[in-house]
Steps between C-alpha positions, in 0.01 A plus 500: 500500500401806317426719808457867422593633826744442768413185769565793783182684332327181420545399894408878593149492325413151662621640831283810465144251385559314774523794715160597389335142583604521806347842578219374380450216704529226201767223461539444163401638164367296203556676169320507212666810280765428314619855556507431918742145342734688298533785725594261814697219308577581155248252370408600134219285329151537338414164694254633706278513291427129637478421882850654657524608865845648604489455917705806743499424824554806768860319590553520159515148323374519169311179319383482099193250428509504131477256194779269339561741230582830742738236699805610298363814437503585830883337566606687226323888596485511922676438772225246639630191652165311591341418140205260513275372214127426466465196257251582225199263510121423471347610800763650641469818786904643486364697827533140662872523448487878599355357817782182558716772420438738800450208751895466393528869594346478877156731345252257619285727697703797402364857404552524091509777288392412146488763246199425345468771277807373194417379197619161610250447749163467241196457610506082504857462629383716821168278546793149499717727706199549826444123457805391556597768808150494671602415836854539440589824560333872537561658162423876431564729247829647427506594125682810528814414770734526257354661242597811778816371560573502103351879498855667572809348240805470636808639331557170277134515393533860398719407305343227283213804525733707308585244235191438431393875440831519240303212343162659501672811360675293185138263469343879407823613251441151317138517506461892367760429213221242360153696576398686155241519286457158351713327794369140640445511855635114496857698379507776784438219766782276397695847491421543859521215663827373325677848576449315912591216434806566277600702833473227680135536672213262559167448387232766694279397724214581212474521105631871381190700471473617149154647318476692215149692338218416754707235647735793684218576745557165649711440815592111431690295263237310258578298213497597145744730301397790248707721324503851563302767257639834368301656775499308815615448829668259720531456828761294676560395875812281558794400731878444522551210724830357656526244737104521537541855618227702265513883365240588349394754220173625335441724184254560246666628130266707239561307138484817276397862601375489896162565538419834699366276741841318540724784587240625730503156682845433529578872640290406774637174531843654555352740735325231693789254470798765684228608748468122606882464466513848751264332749727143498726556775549400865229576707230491286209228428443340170159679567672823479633411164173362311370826640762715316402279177180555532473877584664599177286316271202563711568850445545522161167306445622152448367317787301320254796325314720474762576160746414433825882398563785660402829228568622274735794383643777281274713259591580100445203376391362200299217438203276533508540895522789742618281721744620444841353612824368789648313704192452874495083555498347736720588533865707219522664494851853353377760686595814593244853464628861499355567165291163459370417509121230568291330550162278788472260483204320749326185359306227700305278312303250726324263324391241686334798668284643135461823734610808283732738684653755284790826635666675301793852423633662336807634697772697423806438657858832682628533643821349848420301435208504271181750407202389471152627161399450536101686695262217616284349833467150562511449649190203393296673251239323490146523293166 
Protein backbone atom coordinates (compact mmCIF):
# COMPACT_ATOMS: atom_id res chain seq x y z
CA UNK A 1 0.00 0.00 0.00
CA UNK A 2 1.15 3.40 -0.91
CA UNK A 3 0.44 5.07 2.49
CA UNK A 4 1.97 8.50 2.88
CA UNK A 5 2.21 8.56 6.51
CA UNK A 6 3.06 6.34 9.30
CA UNK A 7 0.02 3.67 10.58
CA UNK A 8 0.89 5.29 14.28
CA UNK A 9 -0.37 8.77 12.66
CA UNK A 10 -2.93 7.14 10.52
CA UNK A 11 -4.36 5.35 13.92
CA UNK A 12 -3.78 8.84 15.82
CA UNK A 13 -6.12 10.89 13.44
CA UNK A 14 -8.93 8.13 13.62
CA UNK A 15 -8.46 8.09 17.37
CA UNK A 16 -8.77 11.87 17.60
CA UNK A 17 -12.43 11.83 14.99
CA UNK A 18 -13.70 9.48 17.04
CA UNK A 19 -12.95 11.45 20.03
CA UNK A 20 -14.96 14.21 18.61
CA UNK A 21 -18.19 11.92 17.86
CA UNK A 22 -18.29 11.02 20.97
CA UNK A 23 -18.32 14.54 22.47
CA UNK A 24 -20.80 15.14 20.37
CA UNK A 25 -23.16 12.67 21.23
CA UNK A 26 -23.09 10.75 17.63
CA UNK A 27 -21.97 7.12 16.94
CA UNK A 28 -20.73 7.04 13.73
CA UNK A 29 -19.80 9.31 10.87
CA UNK A 30 -20.78 8.81 7.19
CA UNK A 31 -18.39 10.59 4.83
CA UNK A 32 -18.87 12.08 1.82
CA UNK A 33 -15.37 14.21 1.14
CA UNK A 34 -12.85 12.57 -0.25
CA UNK A 35 -10.50 14.82 1.67
CA UNK A 36 -12.18 13.47 5.31
CA UNK A 37 -11.19 9.53 3.21
CA UNK A 38 -7.73 10.25 2.44
CA UNK A 39 -6.98 12.06 5.51
CA UNK A 40 -8.32 9.02 7.84
CA UNK A 41 -7.26 5.99 5.56
CA UNK A 42 -5.08 6.88 2.81
CA UNK A 43 -7.82 6.33 0.27
CA UNK A 44 -6.89 8.30 -2.97
CA UNK A 45 -9.57 8.26 -5.84
CA UNK A 46 -11.75 10.66 -7.94
CA UNK A 47 -14.61 7.95 -7.41
CA UNK A 48 -16.78 9.97 -5.60
CA UNK A 49 -17.84 11.59 -7.96
CA UNK A 50 -20.55 8.62 -8.05
CA UNK A 51 -22.38 7.39 -4.83
CA UNK A 52 -19.35 6.60 -2.15
CA UNK A 53 -19.93 6.73 1.62
CA UNK A 54 -16.77 6.00 3.78
CA UNK A 55 -18.49 4.94 7.46
CA UNK A 56 -16.28 6.01 11.13
CA UNK A 57 -17.74 4.81 13.86
CA UNK A 58 -16.87 6.62 17.44
CA UNK A 59 -14.98 3.08 18.44
CA UNK A 60 -13.29 3.58 15.47
CA UNK A 61 -14.10 0.87 12.73
CA UNK A 62 -13.92 2.26 9.47
CA UNK A 63 -16.28 0.87 6.37
CA UNK A 64 -15.95 2.03 2.36
CA UNK A 65 -19.36 1.66 0.25
CA UNK A 66 -18.00 2.30 -3.13
CA UNK A 67 -18.21 0.92 -6.79
CA UNK A 68 -16.35 -2.17 -8.44
CA UNK A 69 -13.86 0.01 -10.02
CA UNK A 70 -12.56 1.92 -6.54
CA UNK A 71 -12.43 -1.88 -5.06
CA UNK A 72 -8.72 -2.17 -5.93
CA UNK A 73 -8.26 1.28 -5.79
CA UNK A 74 -9.00 1.39 -2.46
CA UNK A 75 -6.76 -2.07 -1.57
CA UNK A 76 -4.12 -0.57 -3.27
CA UNK A 77 -4.21 3.42 -1.50
CA UNK A 78 -5.74 2.85 2.39
CA UNK A 79 -5.49 0.93 5.08
CA UNK A 80 -9.36 -0.02 4.95
CA UNK A 81 -10.16 -3.54 5.63
CA UNK A 82 -14.08 -3.56 5.15
CA UNK A 83 -14.53 -2.79 1.23
CA UNK A 84 -18.08 -3.29 -0.05
CA UNK A 85 -19.53 -2.69 -3.57
CA UNK A 86 -22.83 -1.32 -4.91
CA UNK A 87 -23.62 -3.26 -8.21
CA UNK A 88 -24.39 -0.80 -11.00
CA UNK A 89 -27.96 -1.24 -12.31
CA UNK A 90 -31.34 0.12 -13.63
CA UNK A 91 -33.16 1.30 -10.82
CA UNK A 92 -30.80 0.95 -8.48
CA UNK A 93 -30.64 3.27 -4.87
CA UNK A 94 -26.61 2.40 -3.69
CA UNK A 95 -28.00 4.17 -0.32
CA UNK A 96 -29.86 0.70 0.07
CA UNK A 97 -26.49 -0.93 0.45
CA UNK A 98 -25.28 2.12 2.56
CA UNK A 99 -28.20 1.11 4.71
CA UNK A 100 -27.45 -3.12 4.81
CA UNK A 101 -24.19 -1.81 5.41
CA UNK A 102 -24.69 -0.03 8.82
CA UNK A 103 -27.25 -2.66 10.08
CA UNK A 104 -23.76 -4.80 9.81
CA UNK A 105 -22.23 -2.02 11.93
CA UNK A 106 -24.89 -2.08 15.01
CA UNK A 107 -26.20 1.92 13.62
CA UNK A 108 -29.74 0.95 13.40
CA UNK A 109 -31.20 3.61 15.51
CA UNK A 110 -27.87 5.22 16.00
CA UNK A 111 -27.10 9.09 15.98
CA UNK A 112 -25.16 9.74 12.40
CA UNK A 113 -23.14 12.39 11.36
CA UNK A 114 -23.20 12.84 7.58
CA UNK A 115 -21.27 15.55 6.07
CA UNK A 116 -23.57 16.76 3.76
CA UNK A 117 -21.88 19.59 2.52
CA UNK A 118 -18.84 17.48 -0.07
CA UNK A 119 -19.01 17.43 -3.44
CA UNK A 120 -19.90 13.78 -3.28
CA UNK A 121 -23.06 14.18 -1.67
CA UNK A 122 -25.12 16.11 -4.87
CA UNK A 123 -28.20 17.13 -4.63
CA UNK A 124 -30.01 13.59 -5.94
CA UNK A 125 -27.65 11.20 -4.13
CA UNK A 126 -28.78 13.05 -0.71
CA UNK A 127 -32.67 12.83 -1.71
CA UNK A 128 -31.78 8.37 -2.24
CA UNK A 129 -29.69 8.78 0.86
CA UNK A 130 -33.08 10.17 3.39
CA UNK A 131 -35.06 7.38 1.65
CA UNK A 132 -33.20 4.79 2.46
CA UNK A 133 -32.28 5.99 6.36
CA UNK A 134 -35.79 7.45 7.19
CA UNK A 135 -36.47 5.61 10.22
CA UNK A 136 -33.16 4.22 10.54
CA UNK A 137 -31.20 6.36 12.34
CA UNK A 138 -31.08 10.28 13.53
CA UNK A 139 -28.72 11.88 11.06
CA UNK A 140 -27.47 15.55 11.48
CA UNK A 141 -25.06 17.58 10.02
CA UNK A 142 -21.44 17.25 10.52
CA UNK A 143 -19.68 18.66 7.38
CA UNK A 144 -16.91 20.27 9.02
CA UNK A 145 -15.61 17.45 11.89
CA UNK A 146 -12.71 16.89 10.22
CA UNK A 147 -12.33 19.45 8.07
CA UNK A 148 -11.11 21.06 11.84
CA UNK A 149 -9.26 18.24 12.64
CA UNK A 150 -7.29 18.58 9.14
CA UNK A 151 -6.85 22.53 10.03
CA UNK A 152 -3.41 21.96 11.99
CA UNK A 153 -0.63 19.55 9.74
CA UNK A 154 1.30 17.48 11.54
CA UNK A 155 5.05 17.36 11.08
CA UNK A 156 4.84 14.69 8.07
CA UNK A 157 2.23 16.90 6.37
CA UNK A 158 4.44 19.92 6.66
CA UNK A 159 6.52 18.36 5.02
CA UNK A 160 4.76 17.27 1.80
CA UNK A 161 3.63 21.26 2.42
CA UNK A 162 7.14 22.12 1.81
CA UNK A 163 7.63 20.01 -1.29
CA UNK A 164 5.03 21.21 -2.77
CA UNK A 165 6.00 25.01 -2.34
CA UNK A 166 9.72 23.91 -3.98
CA UNK A 167 7.35 22.80 -6.77
CA UNK A 168 5.24 25.87 -6.96
CA UNK A 169 8.52 27.84 -6.88
CA UNK A 170 10.15 25.76 -10.09
CA UNK A 171 6.21 25.70 -11.90
CA UNK A 172 6.89 29.85 -11.86
CA UNK A 173 10.92 29.56 -13.11
CA UNK A 174 9.53 27.27 -16.06
CA UNK A 175 6.57 29.28 -16.70
CA UNK A 176 8.43 32.99 -16.74
CA UNK A 177 11.26 31.57 -19.08
CA UNK A 178 8.29 31.10 -21.79
CA UNK A 179 6.02 34.40 -21.17
CA UNK A 180 7.17 37.10 -23.97
CA UNK A 181 5.84 38.98 -26.42
CA UNK A 182 4.50 36.59 -29.00
CA UNK A 183 4.49 33.52 -26.41
CA UNK A 184 1.34 30.95 -26.56
CA UNK A 185 -0.29 30.69 -23.36
CA UNK A 186 -0.85 26.77 -24.37
CA UNK A 187 3.40 26.79 -24.09
CA UNK A 188 3.69 28.56 -20.56
CA UNK A 189 1.03 26.06 -19.15
CA UNK A 190 2.73 22.90 -20.24
CA UNK A 191 5.91 24.82 -18.79
CA UNK A 192 4.21 24.95 -15.50
CA UNK A 193 2.57 22.17 -14.88
CA UNK A 194 5.34 19.73 -16.22
CA UNK A 195 8.07 21.59 -14.01
CA UNK A 196 5.42 19.58 -10.92
CA UNK A 197 5.15 16.84 -12.26
CA UNK A 198 8.74 16.21 -13.46
CA UNK A 199 9.32 16.79 -9.52
CA UNK A 200 7.28 14.33 -8.81
CA UNK A 201 3.82 16.21 -7.87
CA UNK A 202 0.19 15.60 -8.70
CA UNK A 203 -2.41 17.08 -10.61
CA UNK A 204 -4.14 20.35 -8.52
CA UNK A 205 -7.19 20.24 -7.25
CA UNK A 206 -8.22 22.90 -10.25
CA UNK A 207 -6.99 23.92 -13.87
CA UNK A 208 -3.86 26.56 -13.49
CA UNK A 209 -5.45 29.88 -13.76
CA UNK A 210 -3.96 31.63 -16.68
CA UNK A 211 -5.55 34.97 -18.60
CA UNK A 212 -3.94 37.21 -20.66
CA UNK A 213 -5.45 40.91 -22.27
CA UNK A 214 -9.03 41.22 -20.78
CA UNK A 215 -8.99 37.67 -19.86
CA UNK A 216 -6.37 38.58 -16.72
CA UNK A 217 -9.23 40.25 -14.80
CA UNK A 218 -10.74 36.88 -14.39
CA UNK A 219 -10.33 34.72 -11.25
CA UNK A 220 -11.04 31.11 -12.95
CA UNK A 221 -9.55 28.84 -15.41
CA UNK A 222 -11.74 29.03 -18.80
CA UNK A 223 -10.99 27.45 -21.94
CA UNK A 224 -9.37 28.91 -24.91
CA UNK A 225 -5.65 29.92 -25.49
CA UNK A 226 -4.36 33.32 -27.09
CA UNK A 227 -1.08 34.42 -27.55
CA UNK A 228 0.28 37.23 -25.83
CA UNK A 229 0.65 40.92 -27.62
CA UNK A 230 3.72 43.23 -27.46
CA UNK A 231 1.82 45.08 -24.83
CA UNK A 232 -0.12 42.92 -22.55
CA UNK A 233 -0.53 41.30 -19.45
CA UNK A 234 -0.95 38.03 -17.85
CA UNK A 235 -2.02 36.92 -14.90
CA UNK A 236 -1.36 33.53 -13.40
CA UNK A 237 -2.60 31.68 -10.15
CA UNK A 238 -1.18 28.13 -9.68
CA UNK A 239 0.02 25.37 -7.26
CA UNK A 240 2.84 22.90 -6.44
CA UNK A 241 1.22 19.82 -5.21
CA UNK A 242 2.80 16.63 -3.55
CA UNK A 243 1.07 13.94 -2.13
CA UNK A 244 -2.25 16.09 -2.55
CA UNK A 245 -0.75 18.65 -0.23
CA UNK A 246 -1.32 22.16 -2.31
CA UNK A 247 0.93 25.54 -2.29
CA UNK A 248 -0.32 27.89 -3.94
CA UNK A 249 0.88 31.07 -5.92
CA UNK A 250 -0.72 34.10 -7.72
CA UNK A 251 0.86 36.83 -10.03
CA UNK A 252 -0.05 39.06 -12.70
CA UNK A 253 3.17 39.92 -15.35
CA UNK A 254 3.04 43.34 -17.57
CA UNK A 255 3.94 42.04 -21.41
CA UNK A 256 5.97 45.17 -22.48
CA UNK A 257 6.35 48.56 -20.58
CA UNK A 258 3.91 48.42 -17.23
CA UNK A 259 1.26 50.64 -17.38
CA UNK A 260 1.37 53.50 -14.63
CA UNK A 261 -1.56 51.89 -13.42
CA UNK A 262 0.34 48.54 -12.92
CA UNK A 263 3.15 49.60 -10.73
CA UNK A 264 0.75 51.58 -8.75
CA UNK A 265 -1.36 48.36 -8.18
CA UNK A 266 1.11 45.97 -7.40
CA UNK A 267 2.91 48.43 -4.74
CA UNK A 268 -0.19 48.25 -2.96
CA UNK A 269 -0.59 44.75 -3.45
CA UNK A 270 2.75 44.17 -1.72
CA UNK A 271 1.77 46.53 0.91
CA UNK A 272 -1.53 44.84 1.45
CA UNK A 273 -0.11 41.34 0.99
CA UNK A 274 2.89 41.69 4.17
CA UNK A 275 0.25 43.56 6.24
CA UNK A 276 -2.03 40.38 5.92
CA UNK A 277 1.09 38.16 6.29
CA UNK A 278 1.87 40.57 9.77
CA UNK A 279 -1.68 39.93 11.02
CA UNK A 280 -1.37 35.78 10.32
CA UNK A 281 -0.19 34.59 13.50
CA UNK A 282 -1.47 32.86 16.66
CA UNK A 283 -4.10 34.52 18.24
CA UNK A 284 -5.65 36.22 15.67
CA UNK A 285 -9.01 35.58 13.51
CA UNK A 286 -9.05 35.12 9.83
CA UNK A 287 -11.32 38.26 10.31
CA UNK A 288 -8.40 40.11 11.53
CA UNK A 289 -6.54 39.28 8.42
CA UNK A 290 -9.21 40.14 5.55
CA UNK A 291 -9.33 43.30 7.62
CA UNK A 292 -5.59 44.07 7.17
CA UNK A 293 -6.25 43.30 3.27
CA UNK A 294 -8.78 45.36 3.08
CA UNK A 295 -7.63 48.51 5.02
CA UNK A 296 -4.73 49.06 2.70
CA UNK A 297 -6.53 49.02 -0.45
CA UNK A 298 -9.45 50.72 1.07
CA UNK A 299 -7.16 53.40 1.84
CA UNK A 300 -5.52 53.96 -1.12
CA UNK A 301 -8.96 54.15 -2.96
CA UNK A 302 -9.29 50.70 -4.31
CA UNK A 303 -12.18 49.34 -2.53
CA UNK A 304 -13.78 49.30 -5.80
CA UNK A 305 -11.45 46.63 -7.47
CA UNK A 306 -10.64 44.81 -4.67
CA UNK A 307 -12.36 41.14 -3.35
CA UNK A 308 -14.47 40.45 -0.75
CA UNK A 309 -11.98 37.50 0.30
CA UNK A 310 -8.57 37.54 0.51
CA UNK A 311 -7.27 33.44 0.95
CA UNK A 312 -8.06 30.51 2.63
CA UNK A 313 -6.62 27.75 4.19
CA UNK A 314 -4.51 24.89 1.99
CA UNK A 315 -4.12 21.61 2.48
CA UNK A 316 -5.02 17.94 0.85
CA UNK A 317 -7.66 18.63 -1.18
CA UNK A 318 -9.43 17.19 -4.30
CA UNK A 319 -11.03 18.66 -7.84
CA UNK A 320 -12.77 20.08 -8.13
CA UNK A 321 -10.78 23.13 -6.55
CA UNK A 322 -7.73 23.46 -4.08
CA UNK A 323 -9.41 26.01 -1.57
CA UNK A 324 -9.83 24.32 1.65
CA UNK A 325 -11.67 25.44 4.69
CA UNK A 326 -12.00 28.29 6.72
CA UNK A 327 -11.60 31.51 4.14
CA UNK A 328 -10.34 34.89 5.22
CA UNK A 329 -13.54 37.51 4.50
CA UNK A 330 -14.54 39.89 6.97
CA UNK A 331 -14.91 39.07 10.63
CA UNK A 332 -14.50 35.61 10.35
CA UNK A 333 -14.38 34.08 13.92
CA UNK A 334 -11.67 31.25 13.05
CA UNK A 335 -9.02 31.29 15.07
CA UNK A 336 -5.13 30.90 13.67
CA UNK A 337 -2.80 28.54 15.48
CA UNK A 338 0.69 26.93 14.89
CA UNK A 339 0.50 24.15 12.02
CA UNK A 340 -2.04 25.78 9.98
CA UNK A 341 -1.39 26.95 6.34
CA UNK A 342 -2.61 29.29 4.06
CA UNK A 343 -2.64 31.19 0.76
CA UNK A 344 -3.12 34.80 0.96
CA UNK A 345 -4.16 36.42 -2.33
CA UNK A 346 -3.97 39.74 -3.50
CA UNK A 347 -6.53 40.53 -6.41
CA UNK A 348 -7.26 43.96 -8.13
CA UNK A 349 -9.24 43.89 -11.02
CA UNK A 350 -9.72 47.38 -12.43
CA UNK A 351 -12.09 47.33 -14.50
CA UNK A 352 -12.85 50.52 -15.98
CA UNK A 353 -8.89 50.77 -16.80
CA UNK A 354 -9.17 47.04 -18.05
CA UNK A 355 -5.85 47.13 -15.59
CA UNK A 356 -5.04 43.31 -13.51
CA UNK A 357 -2.78 43.35 -11.00
CA UNK A 358 -2.62 39.71 -8.50
CA UNK A 359 0.12 38.86 -5.84
CA UNK A 360 -0.32 35.78 -3.42
CA UNK A 361 1.81 33.08 -1.70
CA UNK A 362 1.38 30.31 0.93
CA UNK A 363 2.42 30.79 4.36
CA UNK A 364 2.67 28.59 7.35
CA UNK A 365 1.62 29.59 11.03
CA UNK A 366 4.73 29.17 13.50
CA UNK A 367 4.53 29.63 17.00
CA UNK A 368 5.08 33.46 17.06
CA UNK A 369 4.14 34.47 13.75
CA UNK A 370 4.27 33.09 10.07
CA UNK A 371 6.96 31.55 7.55
CA UNK A 372 7.10 32.49 4.00
CA UNK A 373 7.02 29.17 2.24
CA UNK A 374 8.13 30.45 -1.42
CA UNK A 375 11.35 31.54 -2.60
CA UNK A 376 10.26 34.36 -4.81
CA UNK A 377 10.57 37.98 -4.35
CA UNK A 378 7.91 40.30 -4.78
CA UNK A 379 9.20 42.35 -7.26
CA UNK A 380 6.97 43.36 -10.12
CA UNK A 381 8.21 40.83 -12.97
CA UNK A 382 7.91 42.29 -16.63
CA UNK A 383 8.34 41.03 -20.34
Amino acid sequence: MPLHFAAEEMADRRGRACAVLRQQGMDALLMFRQESMYYLTGYDTFGYVFFQCLVLTADGRTALLTRAPDLRQAQHTSDIADIRVWEDREGVNPADSLREMMVDLGLDGARVGVELDAYGLTGHNLRRLDRALEGFCAMSDASLLVSRLRLVKSAAEIGYVRRAAELGDDAWDAGIAETRAGAFEGDILAAMQGAVFRGGGDYSGNEFIIGSGEGALLCRYFTGRRTLDAEDQLTLEWAGAYRRYHAALMRTVPIGPPRPAHTDMHARAVDALLACEAALKPGSTMGDVFAAHARVFDDAGLTAHRMNACGYCLGTTFAPNWMDWPMFYADNPVQIAPGMVFFLHMILMDSDSGTAMTLGRTSLVTTDGSEVLSRLPLDLVTR
